[in-house]
C-alpha positions as CSV (number, residue, x, y, z in Angstrom):
1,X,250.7,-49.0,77.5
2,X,252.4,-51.6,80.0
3,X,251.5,-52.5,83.2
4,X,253.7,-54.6,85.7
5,X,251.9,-56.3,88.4
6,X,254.0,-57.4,91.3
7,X,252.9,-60.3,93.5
8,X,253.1,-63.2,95.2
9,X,251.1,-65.6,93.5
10,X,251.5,-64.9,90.1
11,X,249.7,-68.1,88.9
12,X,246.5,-66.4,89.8
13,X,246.8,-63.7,87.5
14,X,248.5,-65.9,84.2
15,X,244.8,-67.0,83.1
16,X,243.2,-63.7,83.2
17,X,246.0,-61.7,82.0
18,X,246.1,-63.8,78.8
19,X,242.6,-64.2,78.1
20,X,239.5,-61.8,77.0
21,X,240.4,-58.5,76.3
22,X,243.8,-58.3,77.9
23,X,244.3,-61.3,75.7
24,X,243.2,-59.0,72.2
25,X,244.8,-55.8,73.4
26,X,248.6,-57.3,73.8
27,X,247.7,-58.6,70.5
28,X,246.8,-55.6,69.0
29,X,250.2,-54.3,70.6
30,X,247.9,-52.1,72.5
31,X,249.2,-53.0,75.9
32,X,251.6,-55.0,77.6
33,X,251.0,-56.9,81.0
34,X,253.9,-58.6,82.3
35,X,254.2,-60.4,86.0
36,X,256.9,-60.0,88.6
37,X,257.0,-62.9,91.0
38,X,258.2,-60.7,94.7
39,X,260.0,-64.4,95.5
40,X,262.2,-63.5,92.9
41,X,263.6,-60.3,94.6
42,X,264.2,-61.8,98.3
43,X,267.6,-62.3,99.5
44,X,266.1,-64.7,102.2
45,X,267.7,-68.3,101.5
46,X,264.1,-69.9,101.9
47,X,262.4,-67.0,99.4
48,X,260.5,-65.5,102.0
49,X,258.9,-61.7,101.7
50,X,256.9,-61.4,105.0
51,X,258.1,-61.2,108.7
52,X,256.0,-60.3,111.9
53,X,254.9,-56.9,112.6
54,X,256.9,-54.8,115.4
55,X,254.7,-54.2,118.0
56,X,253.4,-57.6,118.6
57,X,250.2,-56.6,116.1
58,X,248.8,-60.1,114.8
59,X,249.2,-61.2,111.4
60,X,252.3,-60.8,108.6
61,X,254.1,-57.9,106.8
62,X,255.4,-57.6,103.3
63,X,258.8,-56.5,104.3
64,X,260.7,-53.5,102.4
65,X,263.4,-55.3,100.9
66,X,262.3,-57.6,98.0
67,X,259.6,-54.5,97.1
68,X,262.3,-51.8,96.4
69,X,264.3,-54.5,94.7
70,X,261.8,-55.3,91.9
71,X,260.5,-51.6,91.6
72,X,263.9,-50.8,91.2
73,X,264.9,-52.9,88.8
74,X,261.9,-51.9,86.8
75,X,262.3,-48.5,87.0
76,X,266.3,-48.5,86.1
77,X,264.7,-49.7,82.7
78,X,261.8,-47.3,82.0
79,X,260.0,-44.3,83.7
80,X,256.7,-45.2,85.5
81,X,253.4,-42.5,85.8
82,X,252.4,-44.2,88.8
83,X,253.2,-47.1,91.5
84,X,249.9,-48.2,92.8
85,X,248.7,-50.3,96.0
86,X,246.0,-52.3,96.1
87,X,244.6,-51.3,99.4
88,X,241.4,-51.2,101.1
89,X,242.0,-47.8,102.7
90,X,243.2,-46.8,99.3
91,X,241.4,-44.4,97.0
92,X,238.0,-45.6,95.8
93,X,238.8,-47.3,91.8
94,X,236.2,-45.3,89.8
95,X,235.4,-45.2,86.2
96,X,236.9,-42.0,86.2
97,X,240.4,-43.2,87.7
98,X,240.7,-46.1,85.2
99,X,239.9,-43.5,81.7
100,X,242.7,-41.3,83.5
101,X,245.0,-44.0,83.7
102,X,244.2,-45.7,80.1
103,X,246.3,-42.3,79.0
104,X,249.3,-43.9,81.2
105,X,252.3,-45.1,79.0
106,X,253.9,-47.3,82.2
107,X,252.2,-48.5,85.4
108,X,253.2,-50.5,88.3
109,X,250.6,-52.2,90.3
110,X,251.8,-54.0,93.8
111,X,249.6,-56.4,95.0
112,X,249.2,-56.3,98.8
113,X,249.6,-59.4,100.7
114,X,249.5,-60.7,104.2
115,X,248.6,-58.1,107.0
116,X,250.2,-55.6,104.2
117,X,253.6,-54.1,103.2
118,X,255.6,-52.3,105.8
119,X,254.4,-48.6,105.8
120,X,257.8,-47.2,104.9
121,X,257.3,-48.2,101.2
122,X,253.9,-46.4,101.2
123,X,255.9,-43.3,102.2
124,X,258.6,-43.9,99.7
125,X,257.9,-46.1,96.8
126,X,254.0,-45.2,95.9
127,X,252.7,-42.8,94.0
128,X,249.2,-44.1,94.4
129,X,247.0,-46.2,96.4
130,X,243.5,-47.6,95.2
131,X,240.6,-49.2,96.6
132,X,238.3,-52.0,95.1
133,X,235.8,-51.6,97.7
134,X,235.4,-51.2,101.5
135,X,236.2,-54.8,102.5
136,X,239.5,-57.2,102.6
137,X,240.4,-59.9,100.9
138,X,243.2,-62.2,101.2
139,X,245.5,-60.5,98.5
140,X,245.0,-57.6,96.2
141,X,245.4,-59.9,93.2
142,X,242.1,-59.5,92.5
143,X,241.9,-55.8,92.6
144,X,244.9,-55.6,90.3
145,X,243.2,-57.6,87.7
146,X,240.2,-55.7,88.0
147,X,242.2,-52.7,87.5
148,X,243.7,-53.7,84.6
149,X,241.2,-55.2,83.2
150,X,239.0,-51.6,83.3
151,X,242.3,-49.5,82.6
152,X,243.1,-51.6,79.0
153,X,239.5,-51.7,77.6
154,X,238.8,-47.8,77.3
155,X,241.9,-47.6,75.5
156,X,241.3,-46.7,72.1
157,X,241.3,-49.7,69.6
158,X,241.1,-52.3,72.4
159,X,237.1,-52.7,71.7
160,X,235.8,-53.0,68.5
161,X,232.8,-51.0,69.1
162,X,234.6,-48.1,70.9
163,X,231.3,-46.6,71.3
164,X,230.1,-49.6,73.7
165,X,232.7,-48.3,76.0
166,X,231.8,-45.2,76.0
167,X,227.9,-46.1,76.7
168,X,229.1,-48.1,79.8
169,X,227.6,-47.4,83.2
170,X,229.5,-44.5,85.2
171,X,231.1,-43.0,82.0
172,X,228.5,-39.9,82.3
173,X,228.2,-40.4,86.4
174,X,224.9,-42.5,85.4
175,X,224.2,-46.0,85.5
176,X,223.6,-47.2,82.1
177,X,220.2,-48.3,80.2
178,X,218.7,-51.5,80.2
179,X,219.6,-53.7,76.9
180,X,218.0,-55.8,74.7
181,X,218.3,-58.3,71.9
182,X,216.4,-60.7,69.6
183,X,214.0,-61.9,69.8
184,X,211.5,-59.2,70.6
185,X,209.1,-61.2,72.1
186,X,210.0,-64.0,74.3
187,X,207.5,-65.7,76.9
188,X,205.6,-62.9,76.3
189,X,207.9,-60.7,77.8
190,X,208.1,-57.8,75.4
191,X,211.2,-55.3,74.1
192,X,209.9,-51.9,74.7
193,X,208.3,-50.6,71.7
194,X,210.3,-47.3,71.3
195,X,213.8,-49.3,71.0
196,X,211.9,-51.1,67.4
197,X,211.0,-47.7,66.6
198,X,213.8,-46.4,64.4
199,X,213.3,-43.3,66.3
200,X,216.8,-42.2,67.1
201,X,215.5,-38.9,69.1
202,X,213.1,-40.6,71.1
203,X,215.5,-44.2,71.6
204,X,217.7,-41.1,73.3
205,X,215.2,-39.5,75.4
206,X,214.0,-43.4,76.5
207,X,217.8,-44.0,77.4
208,X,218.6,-41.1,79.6
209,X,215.2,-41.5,81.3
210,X,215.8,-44.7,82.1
211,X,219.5,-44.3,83.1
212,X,218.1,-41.7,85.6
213,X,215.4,-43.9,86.9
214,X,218.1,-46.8,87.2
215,X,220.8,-44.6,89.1
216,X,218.3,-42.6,91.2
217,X,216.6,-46.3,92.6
218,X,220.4,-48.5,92.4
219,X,222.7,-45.9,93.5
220,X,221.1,-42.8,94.7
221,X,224.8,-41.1,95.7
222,X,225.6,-40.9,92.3
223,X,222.7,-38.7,91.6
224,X,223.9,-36.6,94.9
225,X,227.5,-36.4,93.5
């Protein structure tokens, strides 16, 4: 898989792209994240990508021009499954979203910036806008990293212990179990006594009931959905 992220500070995204398991999975040659600077598309002498809104609306607007440029020029070198906007009146990012798009072969992911990008490259350039959450925050670099970050681990081989993907909260519309390690005492505070059981029948019925107890007193909607 390969995913190019497109924004304006790409200095905030180096460390995290090249560490953890982004880090292990371009290692592996199990992914490929590379970082498009939008400066590097203007044709403003100064390298600006923003101008005022029409209207007289406050804030600043990712203009058209350096955007089509650099998805452009990455598409006139490979075929993309999907151009994604970070946006907070984009689609909710779900667990689900991310194990579709782990099947991708090529992503873009544009960072919004500013006030946002003018609306025409939503019409024309997008396949796909998502949503980290109902709020705002300065730049969708965060939500891009996020993204990639949940895209790249449920691909196969990226995790040593594919199963602990798999187990992960909202992969069955549940919120996962509590865990637990050694020691099984500590302060007093004891490891439930059917997880030192050996009782693989019973750890499972403990898990689910507790995964439903979880969800139904956390995130009650789930339950609903």
């Amino acid at each position: 898989m390969r995913i190019d992220i497109i924004t304006v500070l790409p200095e905030m995204l180096e460390g995290f792209v090249g560490t953890s398991i982004l880090a292990r999975a371009q290692r592996k040659g199990l992914a490929e994240i590379h970082l498009h600077n939008l400066r590097d598309y203007t044709t403003d002498r100064h390298r600006r990508v923003d101008d005022y809104p029409f209207g007289g609306f406050a804030g600043m607007v990712m203009q058209c021009q350096p955007i089509d440029a650099c998805i452009s020029a990455l598409k006139a070198e490979r075929q993309y499954d999907e151009v994604i906007y970070t946006s907070p009146d984009g689609e909710p990012f779900t667990q689900g979203v991310a194990n579709e798009l782990s099947l991708s072969q090529n992503l873009i992911i544009l960072c919004g910036h500013y006030k946002g990008i003018d609306h025409r490259i939503r019409e024309h350039l997008i396949t796909r806008e998502l949503s980290l959450g109902d709020f705002v925050l300065t730049g969708g670099e965060l939500a891009a990293a996020a993204f990639a970050d949940a895209i790249v681990r449920v691909i196969p081989g990226v995790i040593g212990d594919e199963q602990s993907a798999l187990s992960d909260s909202f992969q069955d519309g549940l919120l996962a179990a509590p865990v637990y390690t050694r020691p099984a005492e500590y302060k007093g505070w004891r490891v439930p006594e059917v997880l030192l059981s050996g009782h693989e029948a019973r750890i499972k019925e403990w898990e689910l009931a507790q995964s439903l107890e979880r969800t139904r007193k956390l995130r009650p909607d789930l339950l609903k959905k």
